[in-house]
C-alpha positions, 0 to 999 in steps of 0.5 A, a space after each residue: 534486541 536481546 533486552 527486547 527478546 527477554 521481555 518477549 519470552 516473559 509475555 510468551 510465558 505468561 500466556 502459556 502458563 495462563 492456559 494458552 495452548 499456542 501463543 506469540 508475543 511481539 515486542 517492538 521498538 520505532 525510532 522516527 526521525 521526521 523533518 518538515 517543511 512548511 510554505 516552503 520553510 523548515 519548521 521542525 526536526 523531532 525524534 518520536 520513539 514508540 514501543 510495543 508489546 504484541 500478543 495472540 492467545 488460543 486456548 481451545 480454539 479461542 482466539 484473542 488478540 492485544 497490543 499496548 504501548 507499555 513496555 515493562 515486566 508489570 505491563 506485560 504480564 497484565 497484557 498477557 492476562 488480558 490477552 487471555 480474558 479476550 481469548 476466553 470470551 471468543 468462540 471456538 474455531 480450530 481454524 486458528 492456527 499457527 505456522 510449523 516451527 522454523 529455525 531462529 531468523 534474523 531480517 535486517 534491511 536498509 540503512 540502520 542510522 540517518 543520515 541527518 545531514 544528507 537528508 537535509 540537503 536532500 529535502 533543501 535540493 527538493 525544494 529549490 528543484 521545485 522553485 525552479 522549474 515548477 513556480 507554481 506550485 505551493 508546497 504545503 508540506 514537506 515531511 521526510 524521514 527516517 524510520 528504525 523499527 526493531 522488533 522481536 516476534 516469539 511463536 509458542 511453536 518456537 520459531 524466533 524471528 528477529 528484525 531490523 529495519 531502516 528505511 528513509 520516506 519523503 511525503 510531500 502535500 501541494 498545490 498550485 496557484 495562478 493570480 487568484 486561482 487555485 488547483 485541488 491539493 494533491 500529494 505523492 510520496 516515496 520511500 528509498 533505501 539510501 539518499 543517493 538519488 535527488 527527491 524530484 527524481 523519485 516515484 512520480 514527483 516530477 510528473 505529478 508537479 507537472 500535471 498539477 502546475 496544468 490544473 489551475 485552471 479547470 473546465 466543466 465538461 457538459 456531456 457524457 460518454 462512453 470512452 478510454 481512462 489513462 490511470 496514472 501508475 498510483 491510481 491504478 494500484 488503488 483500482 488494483 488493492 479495491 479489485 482484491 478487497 471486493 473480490 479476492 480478500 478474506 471476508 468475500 471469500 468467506 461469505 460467499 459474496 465474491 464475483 470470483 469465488 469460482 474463478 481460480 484457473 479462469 481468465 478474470 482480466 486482459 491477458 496484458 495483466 499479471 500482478 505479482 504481490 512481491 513483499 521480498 522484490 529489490 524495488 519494494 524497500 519495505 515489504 513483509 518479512 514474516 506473517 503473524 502467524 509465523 510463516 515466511 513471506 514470499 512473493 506471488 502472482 494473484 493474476 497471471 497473464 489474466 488468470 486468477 492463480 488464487 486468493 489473497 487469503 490469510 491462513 484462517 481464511 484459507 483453512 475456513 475455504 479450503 482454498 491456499 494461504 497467500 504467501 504474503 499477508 500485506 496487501 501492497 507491494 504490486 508489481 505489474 509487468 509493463 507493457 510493450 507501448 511507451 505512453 506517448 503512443 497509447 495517448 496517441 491510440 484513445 479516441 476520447 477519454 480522460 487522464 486521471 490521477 486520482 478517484 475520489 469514490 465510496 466502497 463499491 458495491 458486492 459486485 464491483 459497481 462504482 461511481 467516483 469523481 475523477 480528480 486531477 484529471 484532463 480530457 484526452 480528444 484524438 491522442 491529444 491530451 487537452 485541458 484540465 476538467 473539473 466536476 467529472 464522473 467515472 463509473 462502472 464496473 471494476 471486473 470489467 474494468 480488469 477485462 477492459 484493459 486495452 494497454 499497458 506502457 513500458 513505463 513504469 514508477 518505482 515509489 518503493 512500494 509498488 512498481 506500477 505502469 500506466 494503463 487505459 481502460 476502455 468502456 468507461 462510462 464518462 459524464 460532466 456536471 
């Protein structure tokens, strides 16, 4: 780390005596430990290192940025120098800016070494666990690892912040086949602090590799409606990351263009709804620590019982809009407070609708619109979940989606990244092929 520290205060030198009136420098190293499985059987073990140097330079307002992959005293001064260059042929906006200084900070998180050994076992468990219990599903790829990364951030403000961080992850690409019939692939994934718990009873394994053994075979639906959506918890963090990009991010805000511009303090979504952005919550195992601008992440909530509280806007946006900073600039680390009925009893509650755990849809248009085929999907009729469909469509608005919101369930999935529940959307436009 100290090593580290020295080439950071090298390349922050260079950019203050290069002109820089505020600058950072970022030297960072990962070491990844990765185990794969393919068809079932191990096929590699490798070790990847990866360092980098990070640096950010205003001079007159001008901004620039740089990041490379050399780490040695002659690469970080040409980085540096670089980093300058960019800084100089940038336009000038004083919303540039950096955090007030804070005391020196140490973020050490998660399990430094691997386990290597447990690990192994771990991922052996996993795939008997599957072999037995889901026999037709056909694991392509198994990929478990080991993360360490350690870096070093110094703020020409004189904030200093070093970080350790460990954290183990399991990703896993399958399918299943019948005879001669396949399903779509499908893949799922969590990360852990410790290796303690077995991989089939992490995030949404299990229940994943059960819908999945469901969809060998598919029906194309020939009608169309107007009915009930059941996200899974990963689906509908995706519909909650594409609501803030298309209505509460940076580049919306300051153009102008979001259908939310006008609405803080005002209800946006069902009153069920509060999303927190919690980076430092006990179930996020790898949230933000810091911001690149040199303040402390913090947890928030963006919606709260329905009202819009604020953007999630970066501290150049903020000052642009007049509008608050995010306290946390990473867009991820959901937690959405469940509700108060099991899944079971919301199936039972929709009419008509779909199951979906997965939308494949391009960007939405300025104001929300959308329309996307609903992947790994069933078709719900009176409560009952029936089989599995193909070809199928969604469409709609992803505003009224938020305010469509009918149910929560007390069930959630904690993958490590998020903490999601499940929920039904009504007013979904619906239609076979």
């Amino acid at each position: 780390m100290r090593s580290m520290e020295k080439m950071a205060q090298l390349g922050l030198s260079a950019l203050r005596e290069g002109g820089a009136d505020r600058a950072v420098c970022t030297v960072s190293r990962t070491v990844m430990r990765e185990l794969t499985a393919e068809w079932g059987e191990f096929s590699l073990y490798r070790t990847i290192f990866d360092d980098s140097v990070g640096y950010m330079a205003i001079i007159g307002g001008r901004r620039g940025v740089l990041s490379q992959n050399t780490v040695n005293k002659d690469a970080i001064r040409e980085g540096a120098a670089n980093c300058l260059k960019s800084a100089q042929a940038a336009d000038p906006d004083e919303a540039w800016q950096l955090a007030p200084p804070l005391p020196e900070q140490l973020f050490e998180t998660g399990p430094l070494t691997c386990a290597e050994e447990r690990l192994f076992e771990r991922c052996e468990e996993f795939l008997a666990d599957i072999r037995a219990r889901f026999p037709l599903i056909s694991v392509w790829s198994l990929v478990a690892t080991h993360t360490l990364r350690e870096g070093v951030s110094l703020y020409s403000t004189g904030s200093l912040f070093f970080s350790r961080r460990g954290v183990y992850s399991v990703d896993l690409l399958f399918n299943a086949t019948e005879e001669e019939a396949t399903s779509s692939f499908f893949s799922t994934s969590a990360e852990m602090l410790d290796l303690d718990t077995p991989f089939i009873e992490l995030g949404s394994f299990e229940s994943d590799l059960a819908a999945i053994s469901r969809q060998v075979f598919t029906k194309a639906m020939d009608d169309k409606f107007t009915g009930t959506v059941l996200l899974t918890p990963d689906c509908f963090g995706d519909l909650l990351a594409a609501c803030i990009g298309t209505y509460a991010s940076d580049g919306v805000i300051l153009d102008g263009t979001s259908l939310w511009r006008e609405k803080i303090g005002q209800q946006v979504a069902n009153e069920k709804l509060s999303l927190k952005l919690a980076p430092l919550h006990p179930d996020i195992v790898a949230g933000q620590r810091y911001t690149s601008e040199g303040y402390l992440a913090e947890d928030y909530y963006l919606i709260e019982r329905g009202t819009l509280n604020q953007f999630h806007l970066s501290d150049y946006a903020a000052r642009k809009t007049g509008h608050r900073r995010a306290p946390t600039s990473s867009l991820g680390s959901f937690i959405v407070e469940p509700g108060e009925e099991s899944l079971e009893t919301m199936i039972r509650g929709i009419a008509r609708g779909l199951v979906v755990a997965r939308l494949s849809a391009g960007a939405p248009s300025v104001s929300g619109d959308f329309s996307g085929v609903a992947k790994n999907c069933f078709l719900i009729e009176k409560g009952e979940i029936k089989e599995a469909l193909s070809e199928t469509m969604v469409n709609g608005n992803l505003a009224e989606f938020l305010m469509n919101i009918k149910a929560l369930s007390k069930e959630v999935v904690k993958d490590g990244s998020s903490v999601l529940p499940w929920v039904a959307i009504e007013g979904v436009g619906i239609a076979g092929k």
